[in-house]
C-alpha positions in Angstrom: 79.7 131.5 112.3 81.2 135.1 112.9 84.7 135.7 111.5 85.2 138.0 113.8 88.3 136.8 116.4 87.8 135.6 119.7 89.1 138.0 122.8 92.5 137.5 124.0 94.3 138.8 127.0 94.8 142.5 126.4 91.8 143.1 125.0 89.5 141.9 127.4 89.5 144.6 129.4 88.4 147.6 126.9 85.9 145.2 125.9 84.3 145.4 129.4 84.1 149.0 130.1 82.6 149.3 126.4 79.7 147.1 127.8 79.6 148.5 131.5 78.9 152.0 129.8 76.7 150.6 127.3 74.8 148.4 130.1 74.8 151.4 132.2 73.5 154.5 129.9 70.5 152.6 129.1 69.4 150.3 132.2 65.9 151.6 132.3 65.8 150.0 129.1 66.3 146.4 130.1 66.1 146.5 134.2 62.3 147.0 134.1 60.2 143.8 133.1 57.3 145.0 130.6 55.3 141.2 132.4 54.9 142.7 135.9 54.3 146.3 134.8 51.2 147.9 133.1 53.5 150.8 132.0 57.0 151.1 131.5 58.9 154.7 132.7 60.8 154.6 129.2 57.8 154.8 126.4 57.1 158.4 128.0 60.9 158.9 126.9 60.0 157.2 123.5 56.5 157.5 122.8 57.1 156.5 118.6 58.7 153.3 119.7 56.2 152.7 122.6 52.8 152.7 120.3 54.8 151.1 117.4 55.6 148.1 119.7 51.8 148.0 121.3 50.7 148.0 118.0 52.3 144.9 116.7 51.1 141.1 117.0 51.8 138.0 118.8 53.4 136.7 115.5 55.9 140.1 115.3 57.0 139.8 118.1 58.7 136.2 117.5 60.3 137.6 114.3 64.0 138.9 114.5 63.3 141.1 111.3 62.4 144.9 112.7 63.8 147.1 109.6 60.6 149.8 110.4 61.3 149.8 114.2 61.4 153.9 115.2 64.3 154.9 116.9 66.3 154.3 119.2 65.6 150.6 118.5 67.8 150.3 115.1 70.9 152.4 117.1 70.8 150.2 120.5 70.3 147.0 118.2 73.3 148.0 116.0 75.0 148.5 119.0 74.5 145.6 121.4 75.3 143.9 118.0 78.9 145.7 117.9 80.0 145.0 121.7 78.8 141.5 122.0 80.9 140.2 118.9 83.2 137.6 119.2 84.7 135.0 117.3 85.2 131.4 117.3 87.9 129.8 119.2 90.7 127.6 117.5 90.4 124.5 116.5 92.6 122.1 118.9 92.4 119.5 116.8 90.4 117.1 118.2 91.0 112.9 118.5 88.5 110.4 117.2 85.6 109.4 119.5 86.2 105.7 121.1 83.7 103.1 120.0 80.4 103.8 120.6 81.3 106.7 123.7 78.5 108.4 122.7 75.8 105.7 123.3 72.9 107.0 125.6 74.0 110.9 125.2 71.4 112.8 123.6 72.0 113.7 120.6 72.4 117.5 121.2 74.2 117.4 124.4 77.0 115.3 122.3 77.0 117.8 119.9 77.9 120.2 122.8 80.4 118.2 123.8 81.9 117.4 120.6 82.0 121.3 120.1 83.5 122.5 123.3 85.9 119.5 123.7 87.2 120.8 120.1 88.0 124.2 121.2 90.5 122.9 124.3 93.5 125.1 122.7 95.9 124.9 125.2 99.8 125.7 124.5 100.8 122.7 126.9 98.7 118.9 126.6 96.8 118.2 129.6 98.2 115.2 131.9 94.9 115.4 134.0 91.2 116.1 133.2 89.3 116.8 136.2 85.0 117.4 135.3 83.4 119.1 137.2 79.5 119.0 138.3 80.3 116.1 135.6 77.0 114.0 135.5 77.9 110.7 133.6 81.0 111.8 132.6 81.0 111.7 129.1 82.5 115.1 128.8 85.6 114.2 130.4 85.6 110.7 128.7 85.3 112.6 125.7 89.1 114.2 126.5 90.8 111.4 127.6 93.6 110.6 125.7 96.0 107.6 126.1 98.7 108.9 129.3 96.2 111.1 131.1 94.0 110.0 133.8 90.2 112.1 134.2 88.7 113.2 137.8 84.5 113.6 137.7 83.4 115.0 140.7 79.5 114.8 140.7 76.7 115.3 143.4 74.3 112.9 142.4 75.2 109.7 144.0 73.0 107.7 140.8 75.0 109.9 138.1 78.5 109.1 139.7 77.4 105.4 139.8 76.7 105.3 136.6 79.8 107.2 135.0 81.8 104.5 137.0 80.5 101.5 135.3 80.6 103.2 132.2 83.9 104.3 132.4 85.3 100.8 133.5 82.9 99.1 130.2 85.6 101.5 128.0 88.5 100.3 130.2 89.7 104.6 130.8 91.8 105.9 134.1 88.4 107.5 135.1 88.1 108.2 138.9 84.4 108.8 139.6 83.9 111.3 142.9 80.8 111.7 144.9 81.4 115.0 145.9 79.8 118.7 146.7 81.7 120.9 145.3 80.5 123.8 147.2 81.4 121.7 150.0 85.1 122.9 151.9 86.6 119.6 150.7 86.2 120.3 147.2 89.3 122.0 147.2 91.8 118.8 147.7 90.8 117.7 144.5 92.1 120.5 142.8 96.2 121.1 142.0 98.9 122.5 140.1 99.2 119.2 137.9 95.2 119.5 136.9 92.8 120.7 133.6 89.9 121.2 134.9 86.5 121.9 132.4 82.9 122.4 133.0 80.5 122.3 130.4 77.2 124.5 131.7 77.7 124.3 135.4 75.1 126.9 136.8 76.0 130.1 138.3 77.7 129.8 141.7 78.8 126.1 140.6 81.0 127.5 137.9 82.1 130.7 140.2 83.2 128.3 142.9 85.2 126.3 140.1 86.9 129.6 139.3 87.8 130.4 142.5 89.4 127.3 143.9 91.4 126.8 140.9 92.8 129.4 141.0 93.9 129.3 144.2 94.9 125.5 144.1 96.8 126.7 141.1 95.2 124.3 138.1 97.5 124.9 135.0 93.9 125.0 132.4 90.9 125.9 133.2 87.5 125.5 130.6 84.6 126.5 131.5 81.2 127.4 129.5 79.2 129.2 131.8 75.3 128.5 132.2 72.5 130.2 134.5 73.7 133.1 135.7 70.7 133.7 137.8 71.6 130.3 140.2 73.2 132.1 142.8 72.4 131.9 146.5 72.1 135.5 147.6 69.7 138.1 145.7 72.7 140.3 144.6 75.3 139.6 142.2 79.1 139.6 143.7 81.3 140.8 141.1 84.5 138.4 140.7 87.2 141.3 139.3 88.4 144.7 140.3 86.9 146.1 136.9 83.1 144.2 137.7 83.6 145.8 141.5 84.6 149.6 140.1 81.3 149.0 137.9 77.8 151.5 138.8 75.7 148.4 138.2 73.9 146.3 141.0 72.8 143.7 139.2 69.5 141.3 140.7 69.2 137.9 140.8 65.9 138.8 138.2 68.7 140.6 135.9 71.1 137.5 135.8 68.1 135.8 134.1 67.7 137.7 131.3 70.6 136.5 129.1 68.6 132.8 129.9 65.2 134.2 128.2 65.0 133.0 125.0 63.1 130.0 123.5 65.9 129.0 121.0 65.8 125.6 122.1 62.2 125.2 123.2 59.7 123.0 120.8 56.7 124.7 119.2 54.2 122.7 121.8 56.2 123.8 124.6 56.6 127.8 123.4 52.2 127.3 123.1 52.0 126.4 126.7 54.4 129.5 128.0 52.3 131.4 125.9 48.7 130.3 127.2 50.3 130.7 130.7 51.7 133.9 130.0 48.1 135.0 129.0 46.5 133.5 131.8 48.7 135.1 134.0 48.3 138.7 132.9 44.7 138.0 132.9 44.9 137.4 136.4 47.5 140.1 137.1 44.7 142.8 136.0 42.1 141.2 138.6 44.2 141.0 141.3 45.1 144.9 141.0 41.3 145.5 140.7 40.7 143.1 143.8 43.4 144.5 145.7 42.7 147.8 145.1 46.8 147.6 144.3 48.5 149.0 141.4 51.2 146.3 141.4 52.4 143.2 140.4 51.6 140.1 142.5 54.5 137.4 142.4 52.5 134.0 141.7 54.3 130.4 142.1 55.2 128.2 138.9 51.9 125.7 138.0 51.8 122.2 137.1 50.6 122.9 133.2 47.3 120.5 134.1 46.3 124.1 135.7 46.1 125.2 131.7 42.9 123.0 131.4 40.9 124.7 133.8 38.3 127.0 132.8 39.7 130.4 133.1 37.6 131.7 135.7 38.5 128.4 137.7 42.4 128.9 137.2 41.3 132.4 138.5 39.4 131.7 141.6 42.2 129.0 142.5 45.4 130.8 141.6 43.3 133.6 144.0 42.7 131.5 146.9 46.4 130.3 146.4 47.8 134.2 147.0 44.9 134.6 149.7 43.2 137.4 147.1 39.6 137.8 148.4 37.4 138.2 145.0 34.2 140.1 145.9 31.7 141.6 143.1 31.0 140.3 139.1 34.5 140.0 137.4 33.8 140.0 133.7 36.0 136.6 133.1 35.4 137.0 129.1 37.1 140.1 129.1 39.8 139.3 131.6 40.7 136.6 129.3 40.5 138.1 126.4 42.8 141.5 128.1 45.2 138.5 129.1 45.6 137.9 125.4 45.9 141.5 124.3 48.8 142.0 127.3 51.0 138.9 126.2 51.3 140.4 122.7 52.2 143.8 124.1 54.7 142.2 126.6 56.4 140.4 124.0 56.9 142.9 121.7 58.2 145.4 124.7 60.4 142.3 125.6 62.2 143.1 122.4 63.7 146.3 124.0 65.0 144.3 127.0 66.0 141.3 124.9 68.9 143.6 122.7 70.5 143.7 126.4 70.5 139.9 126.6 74.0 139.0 124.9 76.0 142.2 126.2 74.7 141.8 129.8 76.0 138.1 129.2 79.0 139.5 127.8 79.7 141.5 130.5 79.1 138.3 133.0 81.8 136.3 130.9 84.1 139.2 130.6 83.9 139.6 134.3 85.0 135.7 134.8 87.6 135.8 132.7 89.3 139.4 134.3 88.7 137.5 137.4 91.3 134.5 136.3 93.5 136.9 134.6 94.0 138.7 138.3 94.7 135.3 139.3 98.0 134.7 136.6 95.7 133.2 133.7 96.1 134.1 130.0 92.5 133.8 128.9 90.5 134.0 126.0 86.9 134.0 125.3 85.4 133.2 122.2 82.3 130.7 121.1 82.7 127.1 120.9 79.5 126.3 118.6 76.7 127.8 116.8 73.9 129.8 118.6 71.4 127.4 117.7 73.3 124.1 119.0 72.8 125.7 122.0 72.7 129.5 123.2 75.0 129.5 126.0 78.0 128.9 123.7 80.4 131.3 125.1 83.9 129.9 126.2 86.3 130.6 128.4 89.9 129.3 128.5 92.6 130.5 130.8 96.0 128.7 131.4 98.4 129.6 133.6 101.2 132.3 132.8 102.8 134.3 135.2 102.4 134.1 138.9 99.1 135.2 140.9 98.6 138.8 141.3 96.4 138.7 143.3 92.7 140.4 143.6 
């Protein structure tokens, strides 16, 4: 991992408006998706980089090594490199597992927890774990050490059934909740005398976690964000004053793009996203033609049977699905084989949009953790595992300072 340090209090800040400008100057770099457009307005802007790109293969465009890339590529990469640094957090020492905690925990997601719980720094020890969106448990089980008591508060009536029995098989002060936590109530399980953590709660799950506790006034607060994009309206709402001041609107479609990569995906499973992806552009050009519409037609996810079909049959029923009258000849052989061509070229222009990926998630973490230093927090942020363990390693810890400012 990096040696670089993780981000503390003062410097989270600067940090931020380095990104907001850097997110900012070039947005028609990464706003635009290269899938639902034929042409993107930036390659008249860089022509060199634009036929470079078109010219390269499926194969290249998997490949992190682009030394021969024409400007600006080199400069933004170098640059996205620079702002999204950070370092790992402490160590906080860690306690052994309990016998056999981990049984029936993939392997992966323990590692995950083993990771994150080992990064829980905090200048006080907790007296009360509370999980939240907590599954099974096992994160929080994972913390508990002997004179605190653990809180999981879980939506899935099966999940909080089974972290209860698995809780009391260990013998741990483990209170299993079935419990919405977007719901009002969630709120009276959250005080002053609480730690709370939550390891990949999705967009407005972890936001909500933010918010009320802070205002119940937990003393620690953990939380690894995960899927930005989960939110219920189609606009993000910045959390701090800095995120508010900021010139960028950012889309539900923009929160995905720090979610985009295949880091974690098997090679079967990145073969089927391609073939799709092919079949889809295929399509996409026979619609315009059809529709006599230069634009992108929004079609619904298919169950991957549809990826057996002949491709003039995934055609004609992906067609009748978006109510797209075919009329004429379509030349099917070349559609396909178009289809092909366009998933290479998307790819590779997806490298442009991809540098954007970690400082646009940057800028999302940086925004949580100004929001809980507003709130009287000292927070840091800082990665809690390697990239490859999983890609949403970033961390953030805040623990109660100085009274709430205010927002």
């Amino acid at each position: 991992m990096t040696t670089t340090s993780c981000l503390q209090n003062d410097q989270l800040l600067e940090r931020f408006q380095a990104l907001d400008r850097f997110l900012a100057q070039h947005q028609p770099l990464w706003h635009p998706r290269p899938f639902t457009h034929l042409r993107l307005a930036w390659e008249d802007e860089h022509p060199e980089l634009s036929h470079w790109l078109r010219q390269c293969t499926l194969e290249q465009a998997e490949s992190l090594d682009t030394p021969e890339a024409p400007a600006p590529f080199p400069q933004l990469a170098a640059k996205a490199a620079q702002l999204s640094a950070v370092g790992e957090l402490p160590h906080a020492g860690l306690h052994p597992a309990g016998h056999r905690l981990d049984v029936g925990v993939p392997g992966r997601k323990w590692q995950q927890i083993e990771a994150f719980s080992r990064r829980l720094a905090f200048s006080q020890p907790a007296r009360h774990w509370l999980d939240w969106c907590s599954g099974k448990g096992h994160l929080g089980r994972r913390l508990l050490q002997p004179g605190q008591r653990l809180t999981c508060l879980e939506y899935d009536a099966e999940l909080v059934s089974a972290g209860k029995a698995l809780s009391e098989h260990h013998h741990l002060p483990a209170t299993h909740v079935h419990q919405d936590v977007m719901a009002a109530d969630s709120a009276r399980h959250l005080d002053g005398d609480k730690s709370v953590v939550a390891l990949h709660a999705c967009g407005d799950l972890h936001v909500r976690l933010m918010q009320l506790a802070s205002q119940q006034g937990c003393r620690q607060i953990a939380v690894a964000p995960c899927c930005y994009n989960r939110i219920q309206g189609q606009a993000y709402q910045p959390l701090s004053r800095a995120a508010r001041a900021s010139s960028l609107a950012l889309t539900q479609e923009d929160l995905g793009l720090p979610l985009s990569e295949a880091v974690t995906s098997s090679l079967r499973t990145r073969r089927q996203r391609d073939s799709s992806m092919a079949r889809r552009l295929g399509f996409d050009l026979l619609q315009r033609q059809q529709r006599g519409i230069d634009d992108y037609l929004p079609t619904p996810s298919l169950p991957v049977s549809w990826l057996a079909k002949p491709f003039e049959q995934y055609c004609r029923d992906l067609a009748e699905l978006k109510q797209v009258m075919l009329s004429g000849n379509p030349d099917w052989a070349f559609l396909e084989a178009a289809g092909q061509r366009r998933l290479a070229e998307v790819r590779n222009l997806e490298r442009v949009r991809n540098l954007f990926r970690r400082p646009l998630e940057m800028w999302l973490v940086l925004d949580r953790a100004l929001f809980l230093q507003e709130q009287g927090y000292a927070v840091r942020v800082g990665v809690f595992c390697d990239y490859p363990l999983t890609p949403r390693n970033l961390l953030l810890l805040g623990e109660r300072d100085i009274a709430p400012q205010g927002s």
